[in-house]
Biotite code that builds the C-alpha atoms (Angstrom):
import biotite.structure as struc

atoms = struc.array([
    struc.Atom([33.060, 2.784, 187.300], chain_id="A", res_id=1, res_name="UNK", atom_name="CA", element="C"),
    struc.Atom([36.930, 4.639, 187.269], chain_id="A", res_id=2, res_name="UNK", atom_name="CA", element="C"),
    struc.Atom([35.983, 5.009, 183.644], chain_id="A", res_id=3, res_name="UNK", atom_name="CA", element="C"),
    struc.Atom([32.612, 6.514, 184.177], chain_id="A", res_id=4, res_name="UNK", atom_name="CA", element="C"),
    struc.Atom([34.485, 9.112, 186.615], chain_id="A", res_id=5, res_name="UNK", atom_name="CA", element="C"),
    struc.Atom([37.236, 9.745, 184.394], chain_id="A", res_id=6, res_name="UNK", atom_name="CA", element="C"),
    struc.Atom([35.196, 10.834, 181.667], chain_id="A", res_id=7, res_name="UNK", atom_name="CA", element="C"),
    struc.Atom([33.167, 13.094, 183.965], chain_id="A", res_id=8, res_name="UNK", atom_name="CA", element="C"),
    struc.Atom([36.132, 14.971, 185.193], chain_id="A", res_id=9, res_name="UNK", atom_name="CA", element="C"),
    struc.Atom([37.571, 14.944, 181.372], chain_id="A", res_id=10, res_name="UNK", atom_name="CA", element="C"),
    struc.Atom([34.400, 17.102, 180.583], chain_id="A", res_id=11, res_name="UNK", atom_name="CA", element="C"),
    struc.Atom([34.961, 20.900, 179.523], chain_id="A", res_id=12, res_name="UNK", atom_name="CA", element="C"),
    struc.Atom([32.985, 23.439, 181.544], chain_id="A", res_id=13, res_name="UNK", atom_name="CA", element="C"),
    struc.Atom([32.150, 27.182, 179.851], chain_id="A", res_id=14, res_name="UNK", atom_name="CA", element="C"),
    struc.Atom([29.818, 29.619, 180.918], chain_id="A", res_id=15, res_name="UNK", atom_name="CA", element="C"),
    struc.Atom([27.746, 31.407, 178.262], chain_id="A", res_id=16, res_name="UNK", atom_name="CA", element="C"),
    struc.Atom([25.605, 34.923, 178.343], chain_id="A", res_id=17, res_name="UNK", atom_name="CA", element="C"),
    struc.Atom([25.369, 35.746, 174.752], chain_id="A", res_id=18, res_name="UNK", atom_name="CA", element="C"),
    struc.Atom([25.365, 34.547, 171.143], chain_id="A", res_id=19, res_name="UNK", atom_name="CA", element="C"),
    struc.Atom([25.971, 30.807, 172.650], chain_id="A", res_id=20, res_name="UNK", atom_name="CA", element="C"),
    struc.Atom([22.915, 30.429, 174.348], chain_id="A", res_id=21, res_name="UNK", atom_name="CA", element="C"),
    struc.Atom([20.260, 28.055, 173.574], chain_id="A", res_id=22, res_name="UNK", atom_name="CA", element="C"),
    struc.Atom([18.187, 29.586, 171.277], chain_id="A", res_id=23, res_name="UNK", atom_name="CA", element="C"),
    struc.Atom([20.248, 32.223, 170.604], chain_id="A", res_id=24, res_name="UNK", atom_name="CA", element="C"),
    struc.Atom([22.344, 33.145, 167.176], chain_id="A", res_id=25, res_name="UNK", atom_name="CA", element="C"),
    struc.Atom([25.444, 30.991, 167.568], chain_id="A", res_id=26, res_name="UNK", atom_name="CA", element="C"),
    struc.Atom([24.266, 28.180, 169.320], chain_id="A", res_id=27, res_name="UNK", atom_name="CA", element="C"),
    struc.Atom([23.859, 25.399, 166.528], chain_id="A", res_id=28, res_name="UNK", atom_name="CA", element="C"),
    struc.Atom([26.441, 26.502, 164.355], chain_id="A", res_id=29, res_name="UNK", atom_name="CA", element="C"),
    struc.Atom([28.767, 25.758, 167.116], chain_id="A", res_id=30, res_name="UNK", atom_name="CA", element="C"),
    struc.Atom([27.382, 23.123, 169.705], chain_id="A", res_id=31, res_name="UNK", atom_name="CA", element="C"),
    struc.Atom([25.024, 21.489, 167.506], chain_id="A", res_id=32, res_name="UNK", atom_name="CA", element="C"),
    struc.Atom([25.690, 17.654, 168.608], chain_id="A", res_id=33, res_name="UNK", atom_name="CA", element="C"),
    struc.Atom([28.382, 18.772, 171.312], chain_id="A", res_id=34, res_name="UNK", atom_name="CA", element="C"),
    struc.Atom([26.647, 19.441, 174.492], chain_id="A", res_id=35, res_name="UNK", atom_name="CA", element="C"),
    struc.Atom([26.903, 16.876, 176.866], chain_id="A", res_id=36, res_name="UNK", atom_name="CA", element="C"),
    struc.Atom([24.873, 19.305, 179.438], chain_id="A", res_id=37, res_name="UNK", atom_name="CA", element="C"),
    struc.Atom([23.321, 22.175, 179.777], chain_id="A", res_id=38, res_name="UNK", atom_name="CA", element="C"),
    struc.Atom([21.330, 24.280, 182.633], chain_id="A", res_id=39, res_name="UNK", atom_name="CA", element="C"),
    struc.Atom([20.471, 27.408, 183.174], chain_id="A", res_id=40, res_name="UNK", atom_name="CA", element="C"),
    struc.Atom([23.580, 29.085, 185.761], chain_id="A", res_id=41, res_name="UNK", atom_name="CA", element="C"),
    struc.Atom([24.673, 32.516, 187.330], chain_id="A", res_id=42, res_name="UNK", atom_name="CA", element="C"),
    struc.Atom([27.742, 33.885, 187.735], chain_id="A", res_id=43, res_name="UNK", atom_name="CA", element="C"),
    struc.Atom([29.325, 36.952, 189.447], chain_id="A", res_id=44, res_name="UNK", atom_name="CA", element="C"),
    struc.Atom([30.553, 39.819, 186.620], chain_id="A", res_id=45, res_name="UNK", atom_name="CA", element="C"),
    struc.Atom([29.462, 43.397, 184.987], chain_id="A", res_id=46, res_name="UNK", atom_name="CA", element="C"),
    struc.Atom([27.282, 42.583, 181.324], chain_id="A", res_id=47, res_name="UNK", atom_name="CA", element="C"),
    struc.Atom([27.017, 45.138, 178.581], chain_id="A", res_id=48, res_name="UNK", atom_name="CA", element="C"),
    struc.Atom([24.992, 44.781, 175.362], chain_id="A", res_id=49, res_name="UNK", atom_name="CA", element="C"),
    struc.Atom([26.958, 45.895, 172.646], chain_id="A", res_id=50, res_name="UNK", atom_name="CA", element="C"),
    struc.Atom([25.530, 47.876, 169.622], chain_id="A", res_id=51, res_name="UNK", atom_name="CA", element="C"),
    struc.Atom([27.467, 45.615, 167.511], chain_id="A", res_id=52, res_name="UNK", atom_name="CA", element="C"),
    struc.Atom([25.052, 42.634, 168.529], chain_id="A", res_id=53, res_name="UNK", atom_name="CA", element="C"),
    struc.Atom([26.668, 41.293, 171.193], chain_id="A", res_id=54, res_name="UNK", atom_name="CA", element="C"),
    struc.Atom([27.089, 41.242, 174.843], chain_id="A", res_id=55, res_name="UNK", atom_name="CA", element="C"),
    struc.Atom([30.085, 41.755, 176.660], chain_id="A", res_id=56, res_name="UNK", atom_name="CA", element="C"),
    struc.Atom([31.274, 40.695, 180.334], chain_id="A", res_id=57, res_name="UNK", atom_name="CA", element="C"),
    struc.Atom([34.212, 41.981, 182.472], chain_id="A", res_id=58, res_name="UNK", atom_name="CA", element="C"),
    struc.Atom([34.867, 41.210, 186.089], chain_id="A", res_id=59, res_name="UNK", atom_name="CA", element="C"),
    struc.Atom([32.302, 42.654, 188.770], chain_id="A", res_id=60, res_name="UNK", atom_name="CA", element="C"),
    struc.Atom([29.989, 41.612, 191.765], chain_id="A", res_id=61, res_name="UNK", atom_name="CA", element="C"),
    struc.Atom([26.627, 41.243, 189.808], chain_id="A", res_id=62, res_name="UNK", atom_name="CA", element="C"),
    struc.Atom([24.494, 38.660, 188.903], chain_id="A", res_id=63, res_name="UNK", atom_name="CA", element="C"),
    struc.Atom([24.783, 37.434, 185.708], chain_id="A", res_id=64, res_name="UNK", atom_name="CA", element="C"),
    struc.Atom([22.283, 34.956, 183.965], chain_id="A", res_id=65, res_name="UNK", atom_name="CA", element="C"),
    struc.Atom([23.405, 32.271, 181.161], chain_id="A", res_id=66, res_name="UNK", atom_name="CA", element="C"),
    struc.Atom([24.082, 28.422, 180.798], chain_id="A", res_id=67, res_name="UNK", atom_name="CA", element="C"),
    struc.Atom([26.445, 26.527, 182.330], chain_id="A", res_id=68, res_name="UNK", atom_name="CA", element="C"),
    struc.Atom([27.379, 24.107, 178.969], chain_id="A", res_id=69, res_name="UNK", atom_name="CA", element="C"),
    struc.Atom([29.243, 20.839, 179.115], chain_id="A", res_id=70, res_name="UNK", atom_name="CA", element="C"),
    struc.Atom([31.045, 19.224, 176.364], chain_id="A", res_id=71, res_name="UNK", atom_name="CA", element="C"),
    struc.Atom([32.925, 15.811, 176.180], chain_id="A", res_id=72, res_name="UNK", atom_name="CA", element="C"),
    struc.Atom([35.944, 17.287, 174.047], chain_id="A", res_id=73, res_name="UNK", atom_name="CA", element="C"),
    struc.Atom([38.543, 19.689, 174.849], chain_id="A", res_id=74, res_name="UNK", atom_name="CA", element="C"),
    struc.Atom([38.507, 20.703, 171.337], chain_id="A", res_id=75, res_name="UNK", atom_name="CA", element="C"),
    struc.Atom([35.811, 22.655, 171.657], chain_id="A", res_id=76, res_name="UNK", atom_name="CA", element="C"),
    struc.Atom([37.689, 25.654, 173.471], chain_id="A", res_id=77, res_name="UNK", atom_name="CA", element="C"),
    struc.Atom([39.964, 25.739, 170.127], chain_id="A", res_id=78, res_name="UNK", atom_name="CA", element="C"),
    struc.Atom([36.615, 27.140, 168.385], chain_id="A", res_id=79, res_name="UNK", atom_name="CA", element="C"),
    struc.Atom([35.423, 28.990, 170.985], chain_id="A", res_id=80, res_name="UNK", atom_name="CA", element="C"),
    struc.Atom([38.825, 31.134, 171.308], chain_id="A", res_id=81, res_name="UNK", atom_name="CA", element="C"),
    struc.Atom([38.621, 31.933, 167.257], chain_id="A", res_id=82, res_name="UNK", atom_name="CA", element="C"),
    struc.Atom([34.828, 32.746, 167.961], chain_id="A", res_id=83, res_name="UNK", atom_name="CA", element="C"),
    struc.Atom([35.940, 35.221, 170.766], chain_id="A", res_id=84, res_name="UNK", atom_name="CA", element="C"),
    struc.Atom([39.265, 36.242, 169.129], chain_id="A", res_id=85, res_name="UNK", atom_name="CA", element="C"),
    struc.Atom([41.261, 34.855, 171.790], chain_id="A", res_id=86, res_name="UNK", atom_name="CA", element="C"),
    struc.Atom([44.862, 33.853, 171.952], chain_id="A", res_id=87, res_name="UNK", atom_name="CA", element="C"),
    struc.Atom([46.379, 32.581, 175.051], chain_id="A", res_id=88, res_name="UNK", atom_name="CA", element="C"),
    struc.Atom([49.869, 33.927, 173.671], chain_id="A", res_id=89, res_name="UNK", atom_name="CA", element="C"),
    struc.Atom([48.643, 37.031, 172.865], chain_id="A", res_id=90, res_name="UNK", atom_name="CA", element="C"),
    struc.Atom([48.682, 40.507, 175.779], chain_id="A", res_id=91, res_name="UNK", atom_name="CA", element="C"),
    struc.Atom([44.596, 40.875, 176.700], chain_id="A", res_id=92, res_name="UNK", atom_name="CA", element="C"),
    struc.Atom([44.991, 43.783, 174.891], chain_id="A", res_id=93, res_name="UNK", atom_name="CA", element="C"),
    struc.Atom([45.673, 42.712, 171.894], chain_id="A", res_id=94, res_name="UNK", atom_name="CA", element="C"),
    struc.Atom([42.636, 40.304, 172.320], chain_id="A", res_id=95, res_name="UNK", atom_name="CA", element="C"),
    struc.Atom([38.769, 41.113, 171.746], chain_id="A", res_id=96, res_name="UNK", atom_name="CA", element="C"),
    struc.Atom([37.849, 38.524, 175.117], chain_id="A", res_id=97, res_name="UNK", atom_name="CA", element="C"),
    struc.Atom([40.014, 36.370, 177.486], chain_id="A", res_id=98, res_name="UNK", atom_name="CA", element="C"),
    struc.Atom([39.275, 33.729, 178.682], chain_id="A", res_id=99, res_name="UNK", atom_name="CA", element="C"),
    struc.Atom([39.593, 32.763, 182.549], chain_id="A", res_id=100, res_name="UNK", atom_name="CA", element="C"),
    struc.Atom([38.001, 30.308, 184.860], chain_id="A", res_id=101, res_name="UNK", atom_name="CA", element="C"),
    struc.Atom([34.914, 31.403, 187.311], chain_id="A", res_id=102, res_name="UNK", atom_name="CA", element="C"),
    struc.Atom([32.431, 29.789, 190.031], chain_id="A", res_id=103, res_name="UNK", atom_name="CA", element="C"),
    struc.Atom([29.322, 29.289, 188.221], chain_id="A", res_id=104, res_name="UNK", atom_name="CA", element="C"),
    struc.Atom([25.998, 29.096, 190.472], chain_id="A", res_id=105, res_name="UNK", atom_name="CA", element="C"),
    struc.Atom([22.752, 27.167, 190.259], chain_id="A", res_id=106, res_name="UNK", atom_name="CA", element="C"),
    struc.Atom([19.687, 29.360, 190.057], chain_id="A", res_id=107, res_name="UNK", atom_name="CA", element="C"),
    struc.Atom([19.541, 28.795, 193.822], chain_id="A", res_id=108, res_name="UNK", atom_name="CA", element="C"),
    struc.Atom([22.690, 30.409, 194.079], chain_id="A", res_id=109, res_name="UNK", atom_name="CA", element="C"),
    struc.Atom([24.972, 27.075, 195.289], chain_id="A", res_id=110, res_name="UNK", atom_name="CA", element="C"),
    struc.Atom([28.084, 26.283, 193.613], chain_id="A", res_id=111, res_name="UNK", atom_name="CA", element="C"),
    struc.Atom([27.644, 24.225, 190.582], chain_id="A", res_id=112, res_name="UNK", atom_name="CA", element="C"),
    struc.Atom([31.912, 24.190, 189.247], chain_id="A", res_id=113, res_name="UNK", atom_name="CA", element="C"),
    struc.Atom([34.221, 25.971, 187.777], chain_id="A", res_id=114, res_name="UNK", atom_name="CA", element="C"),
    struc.Atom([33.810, 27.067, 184.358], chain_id="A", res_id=115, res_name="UNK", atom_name="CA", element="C"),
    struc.Atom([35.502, 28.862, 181.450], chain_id="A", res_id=116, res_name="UNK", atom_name="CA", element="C"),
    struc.Atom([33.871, 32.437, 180.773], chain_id="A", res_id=117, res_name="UNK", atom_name="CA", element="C"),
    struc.Atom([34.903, 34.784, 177.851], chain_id="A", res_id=118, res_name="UNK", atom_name="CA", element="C"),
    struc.Atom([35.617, 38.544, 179.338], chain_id="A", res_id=119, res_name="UNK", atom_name="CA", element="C"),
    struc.Atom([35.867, 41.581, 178.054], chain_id="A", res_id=120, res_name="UNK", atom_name="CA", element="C"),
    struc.Atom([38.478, 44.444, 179.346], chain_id="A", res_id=121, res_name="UNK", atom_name="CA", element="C"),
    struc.Atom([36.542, 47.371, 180.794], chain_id="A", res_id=122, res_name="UNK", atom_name="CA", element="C"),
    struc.Atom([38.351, 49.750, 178.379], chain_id="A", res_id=123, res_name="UNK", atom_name="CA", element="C"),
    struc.Atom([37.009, 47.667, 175.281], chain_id="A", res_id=124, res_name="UNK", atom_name="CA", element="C"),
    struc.Atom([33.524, 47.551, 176.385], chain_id="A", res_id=125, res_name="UNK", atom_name="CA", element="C"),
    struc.Atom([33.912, 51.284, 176.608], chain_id="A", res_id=126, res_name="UNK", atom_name="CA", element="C"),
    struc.Atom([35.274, 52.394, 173.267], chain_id="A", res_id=127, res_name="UNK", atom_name="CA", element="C"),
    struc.Atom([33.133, 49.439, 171.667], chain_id="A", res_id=128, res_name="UNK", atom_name="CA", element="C"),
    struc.Atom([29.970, 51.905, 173.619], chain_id="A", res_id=129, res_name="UNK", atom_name="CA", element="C"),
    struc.Atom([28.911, 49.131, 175.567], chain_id="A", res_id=130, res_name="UNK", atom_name="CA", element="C"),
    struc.Atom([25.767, 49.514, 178.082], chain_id="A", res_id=131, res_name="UNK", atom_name="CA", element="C"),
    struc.Atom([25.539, 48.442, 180.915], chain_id="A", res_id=132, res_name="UNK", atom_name="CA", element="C"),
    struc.Atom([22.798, 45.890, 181.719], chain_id="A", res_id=133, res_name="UNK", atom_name="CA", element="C"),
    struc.Atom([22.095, 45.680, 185.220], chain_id="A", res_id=134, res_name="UNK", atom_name="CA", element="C"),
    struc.Atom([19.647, 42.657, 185.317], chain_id="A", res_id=135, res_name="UNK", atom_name="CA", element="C"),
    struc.Atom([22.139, 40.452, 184.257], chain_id="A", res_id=136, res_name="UNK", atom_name="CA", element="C"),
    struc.Atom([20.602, 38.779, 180.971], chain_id="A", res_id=137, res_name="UNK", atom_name="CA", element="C"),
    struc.Atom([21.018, 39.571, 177.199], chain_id="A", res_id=138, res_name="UNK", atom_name="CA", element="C"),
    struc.Atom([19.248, 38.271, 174.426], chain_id="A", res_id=139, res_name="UNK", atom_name="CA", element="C"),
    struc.Atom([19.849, 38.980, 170.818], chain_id="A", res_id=140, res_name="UNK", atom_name="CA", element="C"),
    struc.Atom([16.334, 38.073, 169.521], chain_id="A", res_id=141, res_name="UNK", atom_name="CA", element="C"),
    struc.Atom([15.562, 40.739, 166.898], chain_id="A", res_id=142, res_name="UNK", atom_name="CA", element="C"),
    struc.Atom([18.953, 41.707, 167.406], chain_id="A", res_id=143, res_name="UNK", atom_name="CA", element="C"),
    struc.Atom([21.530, 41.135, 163.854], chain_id="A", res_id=144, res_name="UNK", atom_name="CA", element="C"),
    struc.Atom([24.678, 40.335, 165.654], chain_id="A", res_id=145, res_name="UNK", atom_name="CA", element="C"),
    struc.Atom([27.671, 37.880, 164.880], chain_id="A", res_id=146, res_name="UNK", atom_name="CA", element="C"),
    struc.Atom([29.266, 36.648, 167.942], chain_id="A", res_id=147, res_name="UNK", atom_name="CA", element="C"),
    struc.Atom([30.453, 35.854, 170.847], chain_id="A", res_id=148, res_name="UNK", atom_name="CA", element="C"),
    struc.Atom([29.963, 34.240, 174.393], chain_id="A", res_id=149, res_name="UNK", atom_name="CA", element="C"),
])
């Protein structure tokens, strides 16, 4: 039973809006076989669609709609920061997303965990033209986009 629990708490958390969705552009190429778990979650934030393809999300008070994704393997943040051009040694501003930890929701709006969400700087989303999607959900479909979150 400790061993049961261990690997429960072992598991890596990470929000996703965009590409990463099920169903959406990136999803099998990267979690194909991965996910442990996955619902449908909220968190709190600011998401712009980008006309590159992509969404983007920076730090805010609205709703935003994705998947709360669990994986067995720590490894998996290691592709998801070259995905999201993130470098942990690198100033944000030098990166295209960071990556911090949030409370993600159920669709009920009760706490769920903590979970690792890709962010955008405000100033990015701006010279990148993001805009602004105030219902909280993106999808790519008909959309040709590469990636991210």
């Amino acid at each position: 039973m400790a061993e049961l629990k261990a690997k429960i708490s072992d598991r890596v958390q990470v929000f996703v809006y965009g590409t990463l969705k099920p169903g959406e552009a990136n999803y099998q190429e990267y979690f194909a076989g991965k996910v442990v778990a996955a619902q449908r979650a909220t968190t709190l934030g600011k998401l712009f669609a980008l006309p590159i393809g992509y969404p983007a999300m920076t730090n805010g008070q609205e709703l935003i709609h994705g998947y709360l994704l669990s994986f067995a393997h720590p490894g998996i943040l290691a592709a998801l920061d070259e995905l999201e051009d993130y470098d942990p040694t690198r100033p944000i501003s030098e990166n295209l997303y960071h990556r911090q930890q949030m409370e993600v929701y159920n669709l009920l709006g009760l706490s769920l965990d903590w979970a690792w969400v890709y962010l955008m700087h405000p100033e990015r989303v701006n010279q990148l033209g993001g805009i602004h999607l105030p219902d909280g959900w993106w999808s790519g479909c008909g959309l040709a986009g590469s990636g991210d979150t």
